[in-house]
PDB file of N, CA, C and O in Angstrom, chain B, residues numbered from 101:
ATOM      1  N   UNK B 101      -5.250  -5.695  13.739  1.00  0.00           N
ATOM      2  CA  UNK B 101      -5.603  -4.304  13.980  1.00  0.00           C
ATOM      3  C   UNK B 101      -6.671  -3.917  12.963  1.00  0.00           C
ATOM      4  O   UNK B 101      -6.441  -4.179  11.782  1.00  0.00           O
ATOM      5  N   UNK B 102      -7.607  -3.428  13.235  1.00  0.00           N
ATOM      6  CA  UNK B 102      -8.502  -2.468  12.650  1.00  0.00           C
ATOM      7  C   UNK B 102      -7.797  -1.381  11.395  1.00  0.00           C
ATOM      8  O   UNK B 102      -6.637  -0.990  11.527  1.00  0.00           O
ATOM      9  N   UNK B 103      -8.445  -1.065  10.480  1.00  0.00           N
ATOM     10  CA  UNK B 103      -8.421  -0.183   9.673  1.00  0.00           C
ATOM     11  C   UNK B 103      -8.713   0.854   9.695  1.00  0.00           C
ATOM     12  O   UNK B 103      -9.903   1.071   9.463  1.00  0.00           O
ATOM     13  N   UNK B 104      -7.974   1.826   9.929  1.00  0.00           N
ATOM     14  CA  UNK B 104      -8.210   3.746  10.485  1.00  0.00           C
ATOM     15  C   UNK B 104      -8.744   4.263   9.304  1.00  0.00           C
ATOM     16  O   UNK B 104      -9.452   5.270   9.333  1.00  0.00           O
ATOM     17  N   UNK B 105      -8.376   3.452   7.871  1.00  0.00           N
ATOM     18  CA  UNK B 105      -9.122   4.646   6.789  1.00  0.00           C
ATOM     19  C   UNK B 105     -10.489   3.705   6.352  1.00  0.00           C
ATOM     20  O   UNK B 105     -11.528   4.359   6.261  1.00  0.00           O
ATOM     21  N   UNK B 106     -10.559   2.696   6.161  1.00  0.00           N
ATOM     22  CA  UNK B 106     -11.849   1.803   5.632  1.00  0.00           C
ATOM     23  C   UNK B 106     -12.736   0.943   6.525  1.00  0.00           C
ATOM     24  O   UNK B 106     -13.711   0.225   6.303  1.00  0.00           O
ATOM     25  N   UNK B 107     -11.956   1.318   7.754  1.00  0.00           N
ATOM     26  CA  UNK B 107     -12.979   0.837   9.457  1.00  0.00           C
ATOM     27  C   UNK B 107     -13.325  -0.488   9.067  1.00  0.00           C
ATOM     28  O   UNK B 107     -13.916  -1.002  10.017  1.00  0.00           O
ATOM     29  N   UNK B 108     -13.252  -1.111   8.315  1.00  0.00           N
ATOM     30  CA  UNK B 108     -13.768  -2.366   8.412  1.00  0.00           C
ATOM     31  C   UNK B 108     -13.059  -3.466   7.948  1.00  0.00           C
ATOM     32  O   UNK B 108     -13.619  -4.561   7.995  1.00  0.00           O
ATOM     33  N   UNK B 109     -11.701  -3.362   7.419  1.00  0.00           N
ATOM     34  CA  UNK B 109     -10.891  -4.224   7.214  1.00  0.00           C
ATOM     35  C   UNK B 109      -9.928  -4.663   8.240  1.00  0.00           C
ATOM     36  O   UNK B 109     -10.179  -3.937   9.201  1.00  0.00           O
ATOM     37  N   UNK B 110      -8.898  -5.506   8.584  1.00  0.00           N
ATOM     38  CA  UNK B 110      -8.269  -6.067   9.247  1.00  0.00           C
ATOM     39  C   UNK B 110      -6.729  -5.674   8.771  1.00  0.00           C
ATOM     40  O   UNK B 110      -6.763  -5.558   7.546  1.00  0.00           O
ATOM     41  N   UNK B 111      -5.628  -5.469   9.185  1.00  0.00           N
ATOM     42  CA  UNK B 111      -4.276  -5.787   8.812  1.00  0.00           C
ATOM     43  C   UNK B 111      -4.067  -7.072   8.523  1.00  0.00           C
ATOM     44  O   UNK B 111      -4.752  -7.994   8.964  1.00  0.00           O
ATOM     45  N   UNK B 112      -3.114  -7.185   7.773  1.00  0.00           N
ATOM     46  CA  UNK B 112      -2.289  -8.249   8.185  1.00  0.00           C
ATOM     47  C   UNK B 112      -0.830  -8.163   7.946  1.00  0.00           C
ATOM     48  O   UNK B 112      -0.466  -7.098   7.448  1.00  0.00           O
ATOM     49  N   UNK B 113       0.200  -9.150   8.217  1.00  0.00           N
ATOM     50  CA  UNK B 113       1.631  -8.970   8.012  1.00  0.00           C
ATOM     51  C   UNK B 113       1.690  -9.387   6.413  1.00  0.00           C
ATOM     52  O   UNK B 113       1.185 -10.274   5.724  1.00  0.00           O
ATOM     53  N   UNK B 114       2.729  -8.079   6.160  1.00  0.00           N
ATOM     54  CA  UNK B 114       3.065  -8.235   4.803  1.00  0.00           C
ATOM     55  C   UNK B 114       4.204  -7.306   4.406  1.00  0.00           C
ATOM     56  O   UNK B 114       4.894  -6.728   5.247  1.00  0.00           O
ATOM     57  N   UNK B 115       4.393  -7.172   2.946  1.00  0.00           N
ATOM     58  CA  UNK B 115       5.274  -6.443   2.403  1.00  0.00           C
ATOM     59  C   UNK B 115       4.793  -5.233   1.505  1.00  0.00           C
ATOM     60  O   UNK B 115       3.668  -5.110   1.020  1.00  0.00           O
ATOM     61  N   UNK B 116       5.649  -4.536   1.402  1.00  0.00           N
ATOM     62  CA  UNK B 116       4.839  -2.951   0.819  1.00  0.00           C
ATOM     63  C   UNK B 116       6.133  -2.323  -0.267  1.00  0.00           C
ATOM     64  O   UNK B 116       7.341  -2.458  -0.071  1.00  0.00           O
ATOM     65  N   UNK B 117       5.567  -1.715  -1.275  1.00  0.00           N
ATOM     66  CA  UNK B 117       7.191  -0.978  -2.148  1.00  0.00           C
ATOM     67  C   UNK B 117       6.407   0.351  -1.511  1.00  0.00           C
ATOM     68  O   UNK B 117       5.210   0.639  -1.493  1.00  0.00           O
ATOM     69  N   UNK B 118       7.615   1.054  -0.984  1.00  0.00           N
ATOM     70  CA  UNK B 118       7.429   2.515  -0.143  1.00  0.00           C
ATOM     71  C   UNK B 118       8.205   3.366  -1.448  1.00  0.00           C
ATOM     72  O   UNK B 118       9.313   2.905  -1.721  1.00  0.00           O
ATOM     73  N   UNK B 119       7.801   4.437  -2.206  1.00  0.00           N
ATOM     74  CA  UNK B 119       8.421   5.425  -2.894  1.00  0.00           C
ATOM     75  C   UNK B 119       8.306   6.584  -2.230  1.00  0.00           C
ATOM     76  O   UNK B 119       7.316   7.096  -1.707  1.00  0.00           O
ATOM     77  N   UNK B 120       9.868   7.093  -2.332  1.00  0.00           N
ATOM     78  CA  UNK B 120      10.278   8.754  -1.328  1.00  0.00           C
ATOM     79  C   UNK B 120      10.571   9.450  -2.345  1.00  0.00           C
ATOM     80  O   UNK B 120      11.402   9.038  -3.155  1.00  0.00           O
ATOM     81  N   UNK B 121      10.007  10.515  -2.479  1.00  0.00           N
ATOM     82  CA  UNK B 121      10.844  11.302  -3.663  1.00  0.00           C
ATOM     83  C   UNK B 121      11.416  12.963  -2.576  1.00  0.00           C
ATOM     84  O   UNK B 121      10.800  13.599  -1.720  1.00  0.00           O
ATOM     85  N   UNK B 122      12.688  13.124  -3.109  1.00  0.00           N
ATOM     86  CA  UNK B 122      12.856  14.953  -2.565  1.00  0.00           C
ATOM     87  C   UNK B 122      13.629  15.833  -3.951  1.00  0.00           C
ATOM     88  O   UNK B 122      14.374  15.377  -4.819  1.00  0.00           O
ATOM     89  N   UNK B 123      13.240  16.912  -3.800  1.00  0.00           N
ATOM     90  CA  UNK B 123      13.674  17.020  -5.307  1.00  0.00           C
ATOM     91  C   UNK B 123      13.946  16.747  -6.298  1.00  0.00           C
ATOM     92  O   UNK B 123      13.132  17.369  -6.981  1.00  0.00           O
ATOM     93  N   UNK B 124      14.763  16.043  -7.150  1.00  0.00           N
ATOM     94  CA  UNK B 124      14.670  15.641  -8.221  1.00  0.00           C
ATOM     95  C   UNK B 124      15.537  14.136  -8.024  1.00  0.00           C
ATOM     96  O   UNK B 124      16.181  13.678  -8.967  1.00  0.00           O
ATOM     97  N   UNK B 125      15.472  13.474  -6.754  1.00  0.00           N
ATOM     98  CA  UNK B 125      15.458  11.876  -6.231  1.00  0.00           C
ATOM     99  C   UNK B 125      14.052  11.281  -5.964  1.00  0.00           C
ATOM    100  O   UNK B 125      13.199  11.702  -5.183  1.00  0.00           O
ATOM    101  N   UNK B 126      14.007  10.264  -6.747  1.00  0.00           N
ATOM    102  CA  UNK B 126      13.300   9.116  -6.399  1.00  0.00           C
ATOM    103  C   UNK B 126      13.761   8.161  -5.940  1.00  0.00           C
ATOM    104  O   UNK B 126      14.871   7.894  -6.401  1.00  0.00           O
ATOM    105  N   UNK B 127      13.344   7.418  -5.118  1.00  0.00           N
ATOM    106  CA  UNK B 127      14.251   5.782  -4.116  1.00  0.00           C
ATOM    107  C   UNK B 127      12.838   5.147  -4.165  1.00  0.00           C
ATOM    108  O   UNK B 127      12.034   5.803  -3.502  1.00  0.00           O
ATOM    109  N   UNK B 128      12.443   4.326  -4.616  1.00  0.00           N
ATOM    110  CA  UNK B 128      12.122   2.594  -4.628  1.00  0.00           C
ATOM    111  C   UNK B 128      12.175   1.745  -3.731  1.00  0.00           C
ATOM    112  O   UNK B 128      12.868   0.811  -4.136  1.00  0.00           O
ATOM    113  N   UNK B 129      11.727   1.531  -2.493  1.00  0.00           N
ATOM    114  CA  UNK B 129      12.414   0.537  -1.682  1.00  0.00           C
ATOM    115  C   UNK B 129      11.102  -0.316  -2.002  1.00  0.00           C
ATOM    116  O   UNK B 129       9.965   0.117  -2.192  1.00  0.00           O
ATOM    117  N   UNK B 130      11.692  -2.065  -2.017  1.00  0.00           N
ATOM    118  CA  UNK B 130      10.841  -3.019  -2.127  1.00  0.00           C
ATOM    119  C   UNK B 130      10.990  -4.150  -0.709  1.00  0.00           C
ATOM    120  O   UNK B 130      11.887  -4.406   0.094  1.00  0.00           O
ATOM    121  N   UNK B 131      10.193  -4.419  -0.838  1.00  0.00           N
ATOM    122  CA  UNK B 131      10.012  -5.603   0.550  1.00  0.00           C
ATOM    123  C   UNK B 131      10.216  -4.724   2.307  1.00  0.00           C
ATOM    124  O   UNK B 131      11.005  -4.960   3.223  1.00  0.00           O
ATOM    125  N   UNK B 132       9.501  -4.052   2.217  1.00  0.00           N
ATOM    126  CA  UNK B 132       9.185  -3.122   3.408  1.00  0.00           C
ATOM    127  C   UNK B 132       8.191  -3.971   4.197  1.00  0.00           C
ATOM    128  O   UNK B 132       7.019  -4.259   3.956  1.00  0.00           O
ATOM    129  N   UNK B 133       9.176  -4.356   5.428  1.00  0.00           N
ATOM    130  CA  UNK B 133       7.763  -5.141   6.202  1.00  0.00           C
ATOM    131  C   UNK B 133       6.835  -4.163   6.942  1.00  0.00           C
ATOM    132  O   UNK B 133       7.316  -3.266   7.634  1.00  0.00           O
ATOM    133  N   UNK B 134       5.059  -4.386   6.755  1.00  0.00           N
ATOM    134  CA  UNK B 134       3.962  -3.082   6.646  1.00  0.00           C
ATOM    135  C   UNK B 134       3.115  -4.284   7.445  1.00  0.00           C
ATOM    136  O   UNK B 134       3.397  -5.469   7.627  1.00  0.00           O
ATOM    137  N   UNK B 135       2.138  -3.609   7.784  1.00  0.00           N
ATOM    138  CA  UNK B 135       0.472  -4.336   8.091  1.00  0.00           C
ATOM    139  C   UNK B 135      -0.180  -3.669   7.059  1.00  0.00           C
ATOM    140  O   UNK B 135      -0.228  -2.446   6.923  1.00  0.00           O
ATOM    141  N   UNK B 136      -0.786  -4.685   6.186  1.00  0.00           N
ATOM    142  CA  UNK B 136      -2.124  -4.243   5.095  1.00  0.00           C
ATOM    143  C   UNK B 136      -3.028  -4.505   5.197  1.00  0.00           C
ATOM    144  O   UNK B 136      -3.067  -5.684   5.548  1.00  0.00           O
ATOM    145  N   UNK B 137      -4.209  -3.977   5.072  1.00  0.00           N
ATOM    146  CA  UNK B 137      -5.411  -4.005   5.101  1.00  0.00           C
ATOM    147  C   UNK B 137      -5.849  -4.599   4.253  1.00  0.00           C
ATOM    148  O   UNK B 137      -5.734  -4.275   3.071  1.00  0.00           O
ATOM    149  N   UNK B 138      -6.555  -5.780   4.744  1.00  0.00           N
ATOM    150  CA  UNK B 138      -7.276  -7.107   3.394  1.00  0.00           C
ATOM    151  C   UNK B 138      -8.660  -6.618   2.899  1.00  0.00           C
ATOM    152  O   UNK B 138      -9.384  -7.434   2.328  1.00  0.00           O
ATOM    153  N   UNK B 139      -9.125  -5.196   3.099  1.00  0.00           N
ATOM    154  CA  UNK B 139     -10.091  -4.902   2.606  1.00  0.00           C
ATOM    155  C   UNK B 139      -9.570  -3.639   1.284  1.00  0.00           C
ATOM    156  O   UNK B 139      -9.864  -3.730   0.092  1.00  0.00           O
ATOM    157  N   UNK B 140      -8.706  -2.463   1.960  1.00  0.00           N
ATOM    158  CA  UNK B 140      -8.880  -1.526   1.134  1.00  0.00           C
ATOM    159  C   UNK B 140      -7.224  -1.501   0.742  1.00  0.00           C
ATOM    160  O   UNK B 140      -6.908  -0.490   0.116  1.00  0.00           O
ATOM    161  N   UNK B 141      -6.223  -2.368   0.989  1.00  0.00           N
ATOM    162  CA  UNK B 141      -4.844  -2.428   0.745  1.00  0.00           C
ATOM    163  C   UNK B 141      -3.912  -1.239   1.329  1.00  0.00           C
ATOM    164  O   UNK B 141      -2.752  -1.025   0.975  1.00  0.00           O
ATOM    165  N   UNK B 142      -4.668  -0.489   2.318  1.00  0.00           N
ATOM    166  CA  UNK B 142      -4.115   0.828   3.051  1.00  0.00           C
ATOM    167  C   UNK B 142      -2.918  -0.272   3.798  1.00  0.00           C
ATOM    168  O   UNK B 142      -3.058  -1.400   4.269  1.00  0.00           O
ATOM    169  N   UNK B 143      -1.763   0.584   3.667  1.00  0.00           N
ATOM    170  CA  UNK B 143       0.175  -0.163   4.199  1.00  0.00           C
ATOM    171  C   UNK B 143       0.550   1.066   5.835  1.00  0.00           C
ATOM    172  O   UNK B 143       0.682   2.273   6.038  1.00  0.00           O
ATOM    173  N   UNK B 144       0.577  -0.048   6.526  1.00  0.00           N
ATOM    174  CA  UNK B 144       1.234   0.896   8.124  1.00  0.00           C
ATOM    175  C   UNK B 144       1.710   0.427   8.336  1.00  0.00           C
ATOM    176  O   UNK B 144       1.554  -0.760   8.623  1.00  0.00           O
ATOM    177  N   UNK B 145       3.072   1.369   8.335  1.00  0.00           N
ATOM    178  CA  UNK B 145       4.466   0.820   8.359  1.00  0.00           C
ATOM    179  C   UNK B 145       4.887   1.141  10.028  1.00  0.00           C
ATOM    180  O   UNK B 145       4.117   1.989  10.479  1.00  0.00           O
ATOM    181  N   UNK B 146       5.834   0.712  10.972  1.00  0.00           N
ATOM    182  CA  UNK B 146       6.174   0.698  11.957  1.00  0.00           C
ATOM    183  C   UNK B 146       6.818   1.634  12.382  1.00  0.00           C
ATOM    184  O   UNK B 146       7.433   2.173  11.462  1.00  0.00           O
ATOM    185  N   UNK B 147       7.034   2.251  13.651  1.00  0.00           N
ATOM    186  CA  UNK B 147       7.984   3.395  13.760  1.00  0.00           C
ATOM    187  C   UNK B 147       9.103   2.766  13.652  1.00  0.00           C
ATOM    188  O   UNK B 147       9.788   3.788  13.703  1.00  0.00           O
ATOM    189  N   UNK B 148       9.817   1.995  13.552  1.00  0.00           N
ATOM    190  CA  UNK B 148      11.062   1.521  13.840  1.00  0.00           C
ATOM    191  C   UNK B 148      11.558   1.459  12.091  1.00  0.00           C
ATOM    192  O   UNK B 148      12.486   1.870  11.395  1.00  0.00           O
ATOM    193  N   UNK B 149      10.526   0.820  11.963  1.00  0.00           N
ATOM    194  CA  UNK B 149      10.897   0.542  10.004  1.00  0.00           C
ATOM    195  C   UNK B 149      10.829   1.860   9.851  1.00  0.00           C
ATOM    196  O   UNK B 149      11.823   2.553   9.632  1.00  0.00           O
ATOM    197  N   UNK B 150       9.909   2.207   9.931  1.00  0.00           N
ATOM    198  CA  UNK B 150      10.278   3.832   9.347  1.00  0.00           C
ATOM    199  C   UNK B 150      11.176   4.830   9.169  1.00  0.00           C
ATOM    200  O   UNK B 150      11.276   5.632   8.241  1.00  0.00           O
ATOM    201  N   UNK B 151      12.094   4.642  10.577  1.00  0.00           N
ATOM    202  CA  UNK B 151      13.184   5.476  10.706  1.00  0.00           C
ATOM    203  C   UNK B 151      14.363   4.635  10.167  1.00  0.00           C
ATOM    204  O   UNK B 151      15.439   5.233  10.146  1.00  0.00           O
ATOM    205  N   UNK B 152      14.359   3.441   9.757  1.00  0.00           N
ATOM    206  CA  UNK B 152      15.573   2.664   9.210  1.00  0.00           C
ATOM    207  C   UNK B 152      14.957   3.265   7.537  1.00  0.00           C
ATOM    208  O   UNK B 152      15.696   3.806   6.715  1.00  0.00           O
ATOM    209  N   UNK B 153      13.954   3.091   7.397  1.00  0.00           N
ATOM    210  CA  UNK B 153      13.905   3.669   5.975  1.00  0.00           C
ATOM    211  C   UNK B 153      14.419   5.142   5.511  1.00  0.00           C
ATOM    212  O   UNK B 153      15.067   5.330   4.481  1.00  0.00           O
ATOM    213  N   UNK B 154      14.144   5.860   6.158  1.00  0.00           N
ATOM    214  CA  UNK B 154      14.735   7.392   6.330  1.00  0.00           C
ATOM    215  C   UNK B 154      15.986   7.489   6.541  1.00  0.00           C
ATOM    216  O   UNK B 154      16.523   8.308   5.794  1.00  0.00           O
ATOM    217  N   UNK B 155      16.819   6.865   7.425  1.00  0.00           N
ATOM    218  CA  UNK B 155      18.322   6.406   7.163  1.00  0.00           C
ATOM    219  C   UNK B 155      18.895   5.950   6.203  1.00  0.00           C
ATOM    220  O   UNK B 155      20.019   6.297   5.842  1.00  0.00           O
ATOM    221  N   UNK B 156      17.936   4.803   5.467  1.00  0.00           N
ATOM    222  CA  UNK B 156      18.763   4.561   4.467  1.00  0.00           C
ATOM    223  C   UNK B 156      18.391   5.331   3.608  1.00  0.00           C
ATOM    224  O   UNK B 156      19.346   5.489   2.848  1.00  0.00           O
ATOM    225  N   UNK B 157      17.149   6.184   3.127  1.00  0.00           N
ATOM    226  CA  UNK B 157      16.919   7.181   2.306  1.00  0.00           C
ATOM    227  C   UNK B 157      17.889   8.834   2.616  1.00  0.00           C
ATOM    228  O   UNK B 157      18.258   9.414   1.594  1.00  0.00           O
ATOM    229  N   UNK B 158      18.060   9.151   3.281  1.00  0.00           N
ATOM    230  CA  UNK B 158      19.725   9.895   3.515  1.00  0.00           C
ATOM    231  C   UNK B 158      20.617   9.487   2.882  1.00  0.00           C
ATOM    232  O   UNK B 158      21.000  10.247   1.993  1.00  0.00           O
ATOM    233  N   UNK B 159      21.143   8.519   2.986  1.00  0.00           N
ATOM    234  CA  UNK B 159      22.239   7.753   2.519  1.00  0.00           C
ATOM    235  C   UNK B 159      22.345   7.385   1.096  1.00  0.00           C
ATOM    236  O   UNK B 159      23.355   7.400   0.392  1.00  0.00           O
ATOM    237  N   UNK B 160      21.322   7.102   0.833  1.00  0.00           N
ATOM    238  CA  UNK B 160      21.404   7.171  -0.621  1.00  0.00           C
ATOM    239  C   UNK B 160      21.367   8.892  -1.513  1.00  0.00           C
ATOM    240  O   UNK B 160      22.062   9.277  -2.453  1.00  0.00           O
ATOM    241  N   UNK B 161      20.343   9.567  -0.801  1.00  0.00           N
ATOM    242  CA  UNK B 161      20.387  10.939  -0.778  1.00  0.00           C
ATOM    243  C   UNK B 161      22.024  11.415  -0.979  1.00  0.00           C
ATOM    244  O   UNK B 161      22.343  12.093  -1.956  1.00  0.00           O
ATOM    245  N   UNK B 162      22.861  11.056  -0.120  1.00  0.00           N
ATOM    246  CA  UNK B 162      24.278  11.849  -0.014  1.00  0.00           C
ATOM    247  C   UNK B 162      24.973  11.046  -1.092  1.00  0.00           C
ATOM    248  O   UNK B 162      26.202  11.106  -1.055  1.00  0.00           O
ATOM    249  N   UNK B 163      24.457  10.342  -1.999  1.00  0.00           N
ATOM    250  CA  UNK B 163      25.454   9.741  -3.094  1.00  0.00           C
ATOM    251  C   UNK B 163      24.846  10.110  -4.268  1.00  0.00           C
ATOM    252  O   UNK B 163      24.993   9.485  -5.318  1.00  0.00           O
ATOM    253  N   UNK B 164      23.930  11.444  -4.099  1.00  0.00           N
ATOM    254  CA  UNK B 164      23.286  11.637  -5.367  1.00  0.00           C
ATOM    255  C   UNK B 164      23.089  11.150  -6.726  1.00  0.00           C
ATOM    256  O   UNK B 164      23.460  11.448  -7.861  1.00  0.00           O
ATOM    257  N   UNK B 165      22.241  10.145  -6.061  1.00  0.00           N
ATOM    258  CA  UNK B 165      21.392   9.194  -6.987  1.00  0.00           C
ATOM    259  C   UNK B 165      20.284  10.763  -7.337  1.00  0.00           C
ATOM    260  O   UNK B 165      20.091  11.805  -6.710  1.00  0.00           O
ATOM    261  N   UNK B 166      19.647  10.075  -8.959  1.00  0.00           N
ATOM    262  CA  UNK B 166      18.555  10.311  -9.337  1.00  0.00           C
ATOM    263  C   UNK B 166      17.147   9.071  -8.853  1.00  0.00           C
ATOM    264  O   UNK B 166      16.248   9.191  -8.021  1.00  0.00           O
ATOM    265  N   UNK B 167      17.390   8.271  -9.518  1.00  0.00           N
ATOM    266  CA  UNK B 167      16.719   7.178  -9.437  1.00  0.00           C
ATOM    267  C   UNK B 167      17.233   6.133  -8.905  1.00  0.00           C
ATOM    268  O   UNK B 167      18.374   5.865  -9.284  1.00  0.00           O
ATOM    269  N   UNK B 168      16.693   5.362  -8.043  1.00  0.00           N
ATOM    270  CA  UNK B 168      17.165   4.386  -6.841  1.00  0.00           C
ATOM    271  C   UNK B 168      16.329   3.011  -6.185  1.00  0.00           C
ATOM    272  O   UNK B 168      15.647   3.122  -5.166  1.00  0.00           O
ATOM    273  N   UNK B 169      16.495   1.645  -6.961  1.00  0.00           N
ATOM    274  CA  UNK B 169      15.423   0.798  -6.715  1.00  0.00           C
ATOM    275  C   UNK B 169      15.978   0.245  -5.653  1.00  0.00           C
ATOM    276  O   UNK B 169      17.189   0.037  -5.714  1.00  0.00           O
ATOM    277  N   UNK B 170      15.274  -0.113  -4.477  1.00  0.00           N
ATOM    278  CA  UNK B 170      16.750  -1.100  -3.276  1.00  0.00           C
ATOM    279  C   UNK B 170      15.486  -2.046  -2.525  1.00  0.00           C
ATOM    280  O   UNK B 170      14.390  -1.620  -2.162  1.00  0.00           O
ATOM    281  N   UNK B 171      15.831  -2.983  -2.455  1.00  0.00           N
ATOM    282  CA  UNK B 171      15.547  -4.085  -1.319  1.00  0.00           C
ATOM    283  C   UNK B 171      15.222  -3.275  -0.304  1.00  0.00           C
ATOM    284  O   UNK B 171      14.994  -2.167  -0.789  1.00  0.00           O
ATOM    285  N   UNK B 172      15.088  -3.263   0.839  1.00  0.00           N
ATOM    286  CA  UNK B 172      14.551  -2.849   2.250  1.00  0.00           C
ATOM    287  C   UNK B 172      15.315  -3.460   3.505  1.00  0.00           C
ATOM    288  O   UNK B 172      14.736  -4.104   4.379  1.00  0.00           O
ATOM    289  N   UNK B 173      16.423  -3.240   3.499  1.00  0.00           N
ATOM    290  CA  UNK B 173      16.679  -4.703   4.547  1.00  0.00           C
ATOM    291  C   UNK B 173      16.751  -3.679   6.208  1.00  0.00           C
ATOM    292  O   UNK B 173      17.305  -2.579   6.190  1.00  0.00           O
ATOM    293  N   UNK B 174      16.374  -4.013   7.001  1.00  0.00           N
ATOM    294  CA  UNK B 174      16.414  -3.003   8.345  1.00  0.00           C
ATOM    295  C   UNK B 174      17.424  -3.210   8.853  1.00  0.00           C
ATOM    296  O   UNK B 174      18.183  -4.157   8.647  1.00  0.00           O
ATOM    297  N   UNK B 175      17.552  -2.249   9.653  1.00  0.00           N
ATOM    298  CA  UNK B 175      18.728  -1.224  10.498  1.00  0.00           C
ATOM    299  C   UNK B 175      18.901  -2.447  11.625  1.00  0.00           C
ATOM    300  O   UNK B 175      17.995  -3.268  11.484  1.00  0.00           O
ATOM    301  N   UNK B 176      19.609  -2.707  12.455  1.00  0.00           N
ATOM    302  CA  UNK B 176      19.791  -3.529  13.487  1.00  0.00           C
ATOM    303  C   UNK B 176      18.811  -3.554  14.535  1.00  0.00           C
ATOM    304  O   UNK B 176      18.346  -4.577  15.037  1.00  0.00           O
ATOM    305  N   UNK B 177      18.484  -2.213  14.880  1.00  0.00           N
ATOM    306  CA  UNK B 177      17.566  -1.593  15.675  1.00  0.00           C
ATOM    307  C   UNK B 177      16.235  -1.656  15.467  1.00  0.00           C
ATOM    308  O   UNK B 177      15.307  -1.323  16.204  1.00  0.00           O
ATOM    309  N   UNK B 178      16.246  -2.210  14.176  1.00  0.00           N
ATOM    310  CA  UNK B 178      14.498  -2.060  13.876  1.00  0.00           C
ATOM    311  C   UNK B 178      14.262  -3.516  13.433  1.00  0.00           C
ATOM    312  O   UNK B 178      13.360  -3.737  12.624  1.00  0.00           O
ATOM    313  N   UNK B 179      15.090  -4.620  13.960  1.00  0.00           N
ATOM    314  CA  UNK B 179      14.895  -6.319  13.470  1.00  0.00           C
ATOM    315  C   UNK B 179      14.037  -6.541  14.606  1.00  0.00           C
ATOM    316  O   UNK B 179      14.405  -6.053  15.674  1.00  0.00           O
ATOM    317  N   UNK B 180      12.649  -7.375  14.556  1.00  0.00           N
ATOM    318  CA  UNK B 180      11.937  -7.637  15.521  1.00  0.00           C
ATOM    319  C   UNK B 180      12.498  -8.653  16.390  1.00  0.00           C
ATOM    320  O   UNK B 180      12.636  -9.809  15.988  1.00  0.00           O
ATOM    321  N   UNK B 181      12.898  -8.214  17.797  1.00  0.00           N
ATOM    322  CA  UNK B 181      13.055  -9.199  18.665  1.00  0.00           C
ATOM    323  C   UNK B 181      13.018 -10.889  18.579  1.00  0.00           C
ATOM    324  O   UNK B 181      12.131 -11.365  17.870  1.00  0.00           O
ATOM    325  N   UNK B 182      13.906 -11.783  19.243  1.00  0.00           N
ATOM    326  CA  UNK B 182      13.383 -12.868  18.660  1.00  0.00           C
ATOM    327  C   UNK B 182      13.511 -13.700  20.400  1.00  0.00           C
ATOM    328  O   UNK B 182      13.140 -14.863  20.557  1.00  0.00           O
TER     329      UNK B 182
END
């Protein structure tokens, strides 16, 4: 895929650390599978990953964490077909 912010780079498959902050929580997630751009390092993340990330960012939300580093592992629903 093409690059929407630097038009001239390419994606590719990779991994991304996504930081969410909402009031006075921060969450860390590492190994977020993204497409990156091999020119300007711009990360587009999937609708599917996305909403498993927001689930698990709730969830950690309701155990009121301050600070929160976590792996990334996806929701059932958001594992790519095989």
């Amino acid at each position: 895929m093409k690059c929407a912010i630097c038009r001239s780079g390419n994606t590719e498959k990779g991994f991304a650390t996504v930081v969410l902050e909402k009031e006075d929580t921060v969450l860390v997630f590492k190994r977020v599978p993204s497409d990156i751009c091999d020119t300007c390092g711009e990360q587009y993340i999937s609708s599917d990953v996305n909403r498993s990330l927001l689930n698990h960012a709730r969830e950690e939300l309701n155990k009121n964490v301050t600070l929160e580093m976590l792996n990334f592992v996806p929701e059932e629903s958001a594992k790519p077909m095989r």
